[in-house]
DSSP file (Angstrom, degrees, kcal/mol; ACC not computed):
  #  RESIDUE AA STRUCTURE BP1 BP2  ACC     N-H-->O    O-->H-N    N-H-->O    O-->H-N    TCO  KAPPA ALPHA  PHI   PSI    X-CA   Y-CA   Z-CA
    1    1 A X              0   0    0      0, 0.0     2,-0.7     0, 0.0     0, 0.0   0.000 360.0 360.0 360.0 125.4  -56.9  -31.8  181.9
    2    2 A X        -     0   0    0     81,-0.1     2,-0.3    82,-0.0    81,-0.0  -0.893 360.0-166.5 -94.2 122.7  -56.6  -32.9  178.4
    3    3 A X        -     0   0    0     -2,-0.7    81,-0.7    13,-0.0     2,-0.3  -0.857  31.5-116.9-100.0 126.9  -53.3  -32.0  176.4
    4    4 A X  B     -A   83   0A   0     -2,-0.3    12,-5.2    79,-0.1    13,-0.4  -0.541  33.3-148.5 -82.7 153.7  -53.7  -32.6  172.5
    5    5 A X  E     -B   15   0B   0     77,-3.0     2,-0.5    -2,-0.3    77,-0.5  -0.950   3.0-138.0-127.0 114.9  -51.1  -35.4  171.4
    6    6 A X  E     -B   14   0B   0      8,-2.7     8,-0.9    -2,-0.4     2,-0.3  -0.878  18.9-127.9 -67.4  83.5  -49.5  -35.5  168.1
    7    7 A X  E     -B   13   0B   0     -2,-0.5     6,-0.2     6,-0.2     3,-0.1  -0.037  28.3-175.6 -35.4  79.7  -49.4  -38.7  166.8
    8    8 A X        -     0   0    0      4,-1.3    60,-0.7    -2,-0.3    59,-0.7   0.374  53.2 -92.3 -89.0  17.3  -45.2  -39.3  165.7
    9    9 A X  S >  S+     0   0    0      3,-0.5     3,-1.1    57,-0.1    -1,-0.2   0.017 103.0  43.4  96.7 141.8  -45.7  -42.6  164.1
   10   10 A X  T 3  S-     0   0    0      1,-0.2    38,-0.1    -3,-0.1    -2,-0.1   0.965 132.9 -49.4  44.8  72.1  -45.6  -46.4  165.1
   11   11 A X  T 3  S+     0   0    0      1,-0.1     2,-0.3    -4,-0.1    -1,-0.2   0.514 104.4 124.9   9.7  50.0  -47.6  -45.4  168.5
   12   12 A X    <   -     0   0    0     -3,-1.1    -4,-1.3    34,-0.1    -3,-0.5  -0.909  35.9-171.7 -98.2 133.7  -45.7  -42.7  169.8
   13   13 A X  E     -B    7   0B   0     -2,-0.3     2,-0.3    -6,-0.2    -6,-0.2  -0.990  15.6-167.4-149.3 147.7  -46.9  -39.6  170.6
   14   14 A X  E     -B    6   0B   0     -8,-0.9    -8,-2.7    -2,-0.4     2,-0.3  -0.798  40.5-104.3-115.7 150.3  -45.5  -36.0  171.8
   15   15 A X  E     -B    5   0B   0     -2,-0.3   -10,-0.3   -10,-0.2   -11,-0.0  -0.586  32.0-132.7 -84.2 137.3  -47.9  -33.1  173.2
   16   16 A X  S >  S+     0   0    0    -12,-5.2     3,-1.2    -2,-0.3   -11,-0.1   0.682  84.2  72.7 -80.7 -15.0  -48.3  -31.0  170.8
   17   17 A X  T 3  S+     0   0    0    -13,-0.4    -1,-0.2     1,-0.2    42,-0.2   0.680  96.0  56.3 -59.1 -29.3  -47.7  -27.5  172.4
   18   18 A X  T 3  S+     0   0    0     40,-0.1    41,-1.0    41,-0.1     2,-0.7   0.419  77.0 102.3-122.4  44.6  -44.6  -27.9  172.7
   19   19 A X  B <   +C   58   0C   0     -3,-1.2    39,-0.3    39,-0.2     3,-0.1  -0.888  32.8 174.0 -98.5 132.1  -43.4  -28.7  169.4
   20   20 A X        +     0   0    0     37,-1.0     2,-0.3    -2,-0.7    38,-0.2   0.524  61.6  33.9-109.7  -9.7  -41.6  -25.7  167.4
   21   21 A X        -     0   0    0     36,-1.6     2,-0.3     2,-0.0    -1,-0.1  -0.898  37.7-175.9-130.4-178.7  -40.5  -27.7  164.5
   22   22 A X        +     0   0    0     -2,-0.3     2,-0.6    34,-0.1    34,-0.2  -0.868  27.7 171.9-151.4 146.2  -40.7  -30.0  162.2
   23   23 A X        -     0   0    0     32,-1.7     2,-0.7    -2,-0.3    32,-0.4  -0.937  37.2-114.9-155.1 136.7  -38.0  -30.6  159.9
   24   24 A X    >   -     0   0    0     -2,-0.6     2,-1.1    30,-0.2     3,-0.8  -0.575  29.3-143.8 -83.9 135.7  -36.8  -32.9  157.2
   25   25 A X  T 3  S+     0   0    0     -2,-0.7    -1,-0.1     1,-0.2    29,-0.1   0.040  75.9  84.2 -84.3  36.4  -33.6  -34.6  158.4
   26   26 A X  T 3   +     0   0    0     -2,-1.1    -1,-0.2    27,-0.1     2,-0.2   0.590  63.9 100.2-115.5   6.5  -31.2  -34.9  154.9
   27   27 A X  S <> S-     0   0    0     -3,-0.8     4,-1.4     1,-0.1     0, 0.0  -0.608  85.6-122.3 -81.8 145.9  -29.6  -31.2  155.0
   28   28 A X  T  4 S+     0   0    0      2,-0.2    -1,-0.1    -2,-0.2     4,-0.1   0.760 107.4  60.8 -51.5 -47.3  -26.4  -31.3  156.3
   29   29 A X  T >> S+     0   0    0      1,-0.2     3,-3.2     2,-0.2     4,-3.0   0.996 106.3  51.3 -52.6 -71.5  -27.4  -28.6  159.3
   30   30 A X  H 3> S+     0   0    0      1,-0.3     4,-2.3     2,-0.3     5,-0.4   0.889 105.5  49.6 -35.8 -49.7  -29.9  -31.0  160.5
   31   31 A X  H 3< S+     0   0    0     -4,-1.4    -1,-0.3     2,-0.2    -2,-0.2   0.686 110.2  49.4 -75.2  -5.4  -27.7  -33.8  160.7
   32   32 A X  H <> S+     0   0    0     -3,-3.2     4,-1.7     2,-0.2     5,-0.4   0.741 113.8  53.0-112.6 -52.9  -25.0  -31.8  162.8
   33   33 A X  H  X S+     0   0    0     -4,-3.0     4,-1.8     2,-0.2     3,-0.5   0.983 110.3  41.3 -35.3 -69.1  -28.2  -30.8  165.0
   34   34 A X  H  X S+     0   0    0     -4,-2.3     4,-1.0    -5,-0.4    -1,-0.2   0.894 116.1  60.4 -69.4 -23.5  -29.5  -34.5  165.7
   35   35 A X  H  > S+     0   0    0     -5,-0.4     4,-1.0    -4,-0.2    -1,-0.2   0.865 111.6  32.6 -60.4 -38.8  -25.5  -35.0  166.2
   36   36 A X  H  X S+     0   0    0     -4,-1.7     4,-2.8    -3,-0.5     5,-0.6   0.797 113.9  57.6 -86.7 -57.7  -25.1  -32.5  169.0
   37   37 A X  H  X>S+     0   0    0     -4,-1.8     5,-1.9    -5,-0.4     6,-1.4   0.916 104.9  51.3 -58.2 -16.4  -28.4  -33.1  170.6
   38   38 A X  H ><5S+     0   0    0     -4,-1.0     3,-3.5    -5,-0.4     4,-0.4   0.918 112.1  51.1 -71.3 -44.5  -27.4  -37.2  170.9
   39   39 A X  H 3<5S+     0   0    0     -4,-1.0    -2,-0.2     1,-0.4    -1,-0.2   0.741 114.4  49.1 -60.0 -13.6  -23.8  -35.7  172.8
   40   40 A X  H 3<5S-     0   0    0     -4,-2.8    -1,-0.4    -5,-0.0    -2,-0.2   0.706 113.2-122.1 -91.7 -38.2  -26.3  -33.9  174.7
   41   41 A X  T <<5S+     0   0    0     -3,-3.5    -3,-0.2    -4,-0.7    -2,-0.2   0.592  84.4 104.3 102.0  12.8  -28.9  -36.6  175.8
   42   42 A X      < +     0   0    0     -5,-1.9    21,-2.6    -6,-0.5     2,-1.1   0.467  43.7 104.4-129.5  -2.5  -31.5  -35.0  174.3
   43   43 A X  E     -d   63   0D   0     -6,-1.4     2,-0.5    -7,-0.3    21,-0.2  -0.664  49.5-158.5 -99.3 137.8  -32.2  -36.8  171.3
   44   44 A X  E     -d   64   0D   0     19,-2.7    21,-4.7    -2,-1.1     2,-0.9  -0.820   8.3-152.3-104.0 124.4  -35.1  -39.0  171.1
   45   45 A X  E     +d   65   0D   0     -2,-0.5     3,-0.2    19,-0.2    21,-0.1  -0.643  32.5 149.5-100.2 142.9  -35.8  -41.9  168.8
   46   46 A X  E     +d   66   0D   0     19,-3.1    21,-0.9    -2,-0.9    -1,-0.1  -0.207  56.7  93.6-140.4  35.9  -39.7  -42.7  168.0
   47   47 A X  S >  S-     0   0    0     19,-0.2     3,-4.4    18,-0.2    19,-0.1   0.196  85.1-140.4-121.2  17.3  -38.6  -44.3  164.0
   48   48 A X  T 3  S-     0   0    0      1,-0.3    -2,-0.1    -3,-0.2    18,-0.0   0.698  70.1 -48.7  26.4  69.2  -38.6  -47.9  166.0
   49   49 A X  T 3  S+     0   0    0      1,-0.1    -1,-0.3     3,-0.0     3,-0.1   0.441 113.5 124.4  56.4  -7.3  -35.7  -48.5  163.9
   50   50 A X  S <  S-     0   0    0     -3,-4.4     2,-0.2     1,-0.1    -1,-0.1  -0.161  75.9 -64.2 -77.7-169.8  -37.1  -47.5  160.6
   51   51 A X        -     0   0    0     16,-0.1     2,-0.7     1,-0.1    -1,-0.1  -0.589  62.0-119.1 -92.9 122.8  -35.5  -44.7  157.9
   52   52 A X        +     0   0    0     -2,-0.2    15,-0.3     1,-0.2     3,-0.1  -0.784  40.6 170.4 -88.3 121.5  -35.8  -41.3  159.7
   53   53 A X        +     0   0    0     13,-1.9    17,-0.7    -2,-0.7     2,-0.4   0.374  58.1  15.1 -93.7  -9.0  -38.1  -38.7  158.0
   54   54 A X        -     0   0    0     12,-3.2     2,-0.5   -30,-0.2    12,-0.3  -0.962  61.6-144.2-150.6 175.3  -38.8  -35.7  160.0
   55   55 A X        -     0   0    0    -32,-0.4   -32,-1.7    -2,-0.4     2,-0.5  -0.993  20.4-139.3-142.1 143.5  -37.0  -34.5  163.1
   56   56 A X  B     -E   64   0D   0      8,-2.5     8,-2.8    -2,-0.5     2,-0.3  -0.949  10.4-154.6-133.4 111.5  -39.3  -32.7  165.9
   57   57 A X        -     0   0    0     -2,-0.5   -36,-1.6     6,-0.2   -37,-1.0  -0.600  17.2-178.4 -78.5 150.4  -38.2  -29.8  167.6
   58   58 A X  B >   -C   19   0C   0      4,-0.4     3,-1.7   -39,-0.3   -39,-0.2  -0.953  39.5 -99.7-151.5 160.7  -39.5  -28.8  171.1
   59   59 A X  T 3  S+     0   0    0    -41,-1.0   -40,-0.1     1,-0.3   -41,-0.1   0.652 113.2  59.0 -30.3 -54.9  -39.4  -26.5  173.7
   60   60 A X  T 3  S-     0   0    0    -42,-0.4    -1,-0.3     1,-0.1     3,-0.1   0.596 117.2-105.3 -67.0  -4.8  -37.2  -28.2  175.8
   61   61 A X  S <  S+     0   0    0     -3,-1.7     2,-0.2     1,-0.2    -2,-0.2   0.506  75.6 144.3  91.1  12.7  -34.6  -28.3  173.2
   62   62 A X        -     0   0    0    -19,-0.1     2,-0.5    -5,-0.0    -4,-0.4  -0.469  44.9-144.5-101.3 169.8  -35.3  -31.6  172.8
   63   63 A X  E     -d   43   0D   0    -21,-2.6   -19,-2.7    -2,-0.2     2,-0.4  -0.797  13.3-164.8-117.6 139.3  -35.2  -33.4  169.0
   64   64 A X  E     -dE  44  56D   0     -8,-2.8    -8,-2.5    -2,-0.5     2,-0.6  -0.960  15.6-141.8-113.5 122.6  -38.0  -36.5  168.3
   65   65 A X  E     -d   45   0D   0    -21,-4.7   -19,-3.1    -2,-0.4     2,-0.2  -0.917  20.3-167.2-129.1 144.5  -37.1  -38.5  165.3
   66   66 A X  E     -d   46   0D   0     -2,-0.6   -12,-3.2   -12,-0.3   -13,-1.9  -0.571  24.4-160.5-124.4 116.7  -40.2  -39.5  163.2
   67   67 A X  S    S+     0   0    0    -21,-0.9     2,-0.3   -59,-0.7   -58,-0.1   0.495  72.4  94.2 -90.2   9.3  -40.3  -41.9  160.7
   68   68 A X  S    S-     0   0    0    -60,-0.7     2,-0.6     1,-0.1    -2,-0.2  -0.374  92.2 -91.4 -73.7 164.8  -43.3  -40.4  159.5
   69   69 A X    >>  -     0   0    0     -2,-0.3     4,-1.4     1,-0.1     3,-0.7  -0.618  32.6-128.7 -54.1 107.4  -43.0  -37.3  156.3
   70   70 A X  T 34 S+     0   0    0    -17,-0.7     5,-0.3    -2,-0.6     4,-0.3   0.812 115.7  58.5  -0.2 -64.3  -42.7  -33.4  157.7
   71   71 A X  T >4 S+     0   0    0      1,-0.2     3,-1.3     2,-0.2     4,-0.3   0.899 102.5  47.7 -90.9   1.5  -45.2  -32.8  155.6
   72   72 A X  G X> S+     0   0    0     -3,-0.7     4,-2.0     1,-0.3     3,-0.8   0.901 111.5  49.9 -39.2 -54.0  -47.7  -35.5  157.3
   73   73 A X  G 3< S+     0   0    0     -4,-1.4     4,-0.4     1,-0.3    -1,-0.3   0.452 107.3  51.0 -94.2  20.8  -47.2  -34.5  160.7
   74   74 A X  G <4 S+     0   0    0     -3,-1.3     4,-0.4    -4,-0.3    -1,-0.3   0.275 111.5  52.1-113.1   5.8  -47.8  -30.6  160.0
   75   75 A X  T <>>S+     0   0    0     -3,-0.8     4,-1.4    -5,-0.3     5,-0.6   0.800 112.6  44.0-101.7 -42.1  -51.0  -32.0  158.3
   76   76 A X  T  <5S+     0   0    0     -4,-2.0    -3,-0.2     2,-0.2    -2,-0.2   0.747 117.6  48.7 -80.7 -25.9  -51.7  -33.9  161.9
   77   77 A X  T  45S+     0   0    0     -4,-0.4     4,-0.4    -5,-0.2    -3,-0.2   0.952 112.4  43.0 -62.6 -75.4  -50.7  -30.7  163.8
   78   78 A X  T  45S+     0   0    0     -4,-0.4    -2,-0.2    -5,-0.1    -1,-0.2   0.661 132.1   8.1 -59.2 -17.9  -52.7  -28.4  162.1
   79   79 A X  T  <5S+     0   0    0     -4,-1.4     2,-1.0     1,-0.1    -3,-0.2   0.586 124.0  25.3-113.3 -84.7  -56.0  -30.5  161.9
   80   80 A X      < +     0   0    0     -5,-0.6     2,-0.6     2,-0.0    -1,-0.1  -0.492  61.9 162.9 -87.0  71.5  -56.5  -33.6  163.5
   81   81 A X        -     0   0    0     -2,-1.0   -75,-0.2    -4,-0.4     2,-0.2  -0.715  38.8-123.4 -85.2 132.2  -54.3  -33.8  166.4
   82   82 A X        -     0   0    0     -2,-0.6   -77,-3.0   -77,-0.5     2,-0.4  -0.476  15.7-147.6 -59.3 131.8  -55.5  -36.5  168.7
   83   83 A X  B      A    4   0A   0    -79,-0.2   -79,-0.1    -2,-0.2   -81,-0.1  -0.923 360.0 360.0 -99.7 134.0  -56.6  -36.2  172.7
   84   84 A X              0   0    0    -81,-0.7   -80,-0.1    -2,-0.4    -1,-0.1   0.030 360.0 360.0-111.4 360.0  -56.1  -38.9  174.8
């Protein structure tokens, strides 16, 4: 069974069904979001240290941050998502 794979930057990659967002991380809300969800456990980092650009919601309630652009990975959702 193949699950398509969205490609989150610096070779990481989340199945793509179960993303519900994507979001740019400098609004205030957002940063009080990736704040709770670390007190939680539930944040994930995939920016291998770099300058965070997008935050990726999923199902599970859990938050991916991407140093790729928002609108880059809604271009990589919607078209080319990669299968592994």
């Amino acid at each position: 069974m193949k699950m398509p794979l969205l490609n989150v930057g610096f070779g990481n990659v989340v199945v793509a069904t179960r993303v519900i967002a994507i979001v740019s991380p400098s609004s205030a809300p957002m940063r009080r979001l990736k704040d709770h969800a670390r007190d939680l456990g539930k944040l994930i980092d995939a920016s291998q240290g770099r300058k965070t650009r997008s935050i990726i919601v999923t199902d599970s309630d859990h938050l991916i941050l991407s140093g790729i652009q928002p609108d880059t990975l809604a271009q990589r959702l919607a078209g080319d998502t990669e299968t592994e």
